[in-house]
C-alpha positions as CSV (number, residue, x, y, z in Angstrom):
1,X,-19.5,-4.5,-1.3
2,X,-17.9,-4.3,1.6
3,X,-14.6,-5.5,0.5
4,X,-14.7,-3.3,-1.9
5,X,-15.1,0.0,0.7
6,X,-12.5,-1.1,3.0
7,X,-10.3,-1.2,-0.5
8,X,-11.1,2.2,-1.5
9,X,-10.6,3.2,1.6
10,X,-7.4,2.1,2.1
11,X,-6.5,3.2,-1.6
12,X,-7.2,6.1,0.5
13,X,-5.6,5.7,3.2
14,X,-1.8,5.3,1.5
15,X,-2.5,8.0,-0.7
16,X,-3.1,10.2,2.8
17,X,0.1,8.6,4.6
18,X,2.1,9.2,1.7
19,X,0.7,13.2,1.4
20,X,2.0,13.5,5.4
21,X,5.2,11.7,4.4
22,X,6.1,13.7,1.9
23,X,4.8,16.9,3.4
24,X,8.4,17.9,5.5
25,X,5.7,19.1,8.2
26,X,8.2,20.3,10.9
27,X,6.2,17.4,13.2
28,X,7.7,14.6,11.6
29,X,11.1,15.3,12.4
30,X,10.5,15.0,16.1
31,X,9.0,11.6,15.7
32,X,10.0,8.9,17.8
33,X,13.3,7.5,16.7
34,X,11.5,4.2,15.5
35,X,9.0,5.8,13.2
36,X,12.1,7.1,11.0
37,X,13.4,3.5,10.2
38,X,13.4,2.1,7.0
39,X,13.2,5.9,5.9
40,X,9.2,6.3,7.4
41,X,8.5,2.5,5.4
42,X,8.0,0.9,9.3
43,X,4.9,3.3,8.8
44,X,3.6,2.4,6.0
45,X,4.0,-1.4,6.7
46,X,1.9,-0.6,9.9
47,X,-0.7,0.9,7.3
48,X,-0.6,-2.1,5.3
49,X,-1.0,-4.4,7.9
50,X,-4.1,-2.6,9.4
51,X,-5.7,-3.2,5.6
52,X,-5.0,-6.6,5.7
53,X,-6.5,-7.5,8.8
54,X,-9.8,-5.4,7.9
55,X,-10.0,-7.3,4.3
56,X,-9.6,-10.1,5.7
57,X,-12.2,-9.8,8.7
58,X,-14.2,-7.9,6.3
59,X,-14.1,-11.4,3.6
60,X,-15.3,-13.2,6.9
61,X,-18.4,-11.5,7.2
62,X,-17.3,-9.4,10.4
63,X,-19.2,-6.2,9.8
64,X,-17.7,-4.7,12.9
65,X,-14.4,-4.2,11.0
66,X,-15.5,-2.3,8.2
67,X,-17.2,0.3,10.6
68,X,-13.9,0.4,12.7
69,X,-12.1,1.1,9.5
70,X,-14.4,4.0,8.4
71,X,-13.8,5.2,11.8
72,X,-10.0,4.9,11.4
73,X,-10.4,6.3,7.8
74,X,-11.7,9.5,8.8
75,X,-9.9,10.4,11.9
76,X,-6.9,9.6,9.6
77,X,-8.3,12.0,6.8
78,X,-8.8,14.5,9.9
79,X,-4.8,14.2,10.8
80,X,-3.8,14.6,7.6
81,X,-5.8,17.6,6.7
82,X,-4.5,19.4,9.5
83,X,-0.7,18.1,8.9
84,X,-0.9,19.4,5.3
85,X,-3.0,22.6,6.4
86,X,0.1,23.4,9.0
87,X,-3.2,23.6,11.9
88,X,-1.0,21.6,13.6
């Protein structure tokens, strides 16, 4: 069950990053220089990586990760409603 959140989640989660990449939000052009390599992919390797490690803590029976993932999750929903909202 839990393996199967932090999937969804992070199903989620790309779709999210992907919405902010693609938004042209005035923001993302004055990003550090190192968020622009690989034309914003650096980012979404990051994203992927951050997946990994919770599926895999997540397979090892460490609860802990799967709440600090639904934590991450929604403050990440939170930034990216107010990227693609223009609140910010």
């Amino acid at each position: 069950m839990a393996l199967a959140l932090v999937f969804l989640l992070g199903i989620g989660n790309f779709a999210m990053h992907g919405a902010v990449l693609g938004s042209g939000h005035p923001m993302l052009g004055r990003s550090p220089w190192f968020l622009h390599l690989l034309g914003g992919r650096l980012t979404l390797l990051t994203e992927f990586l951050l997946l990994l490690a919770a599926l895999l803590l997540a397979a090892e029976g460490w609860n802990w990760a799967v709440w600090a993932y639904c934590g991450y999750s929604v403050l990440n929903a939170l930034a990216a409603w107010l990227i693609l909202t223009r609140r910010v």
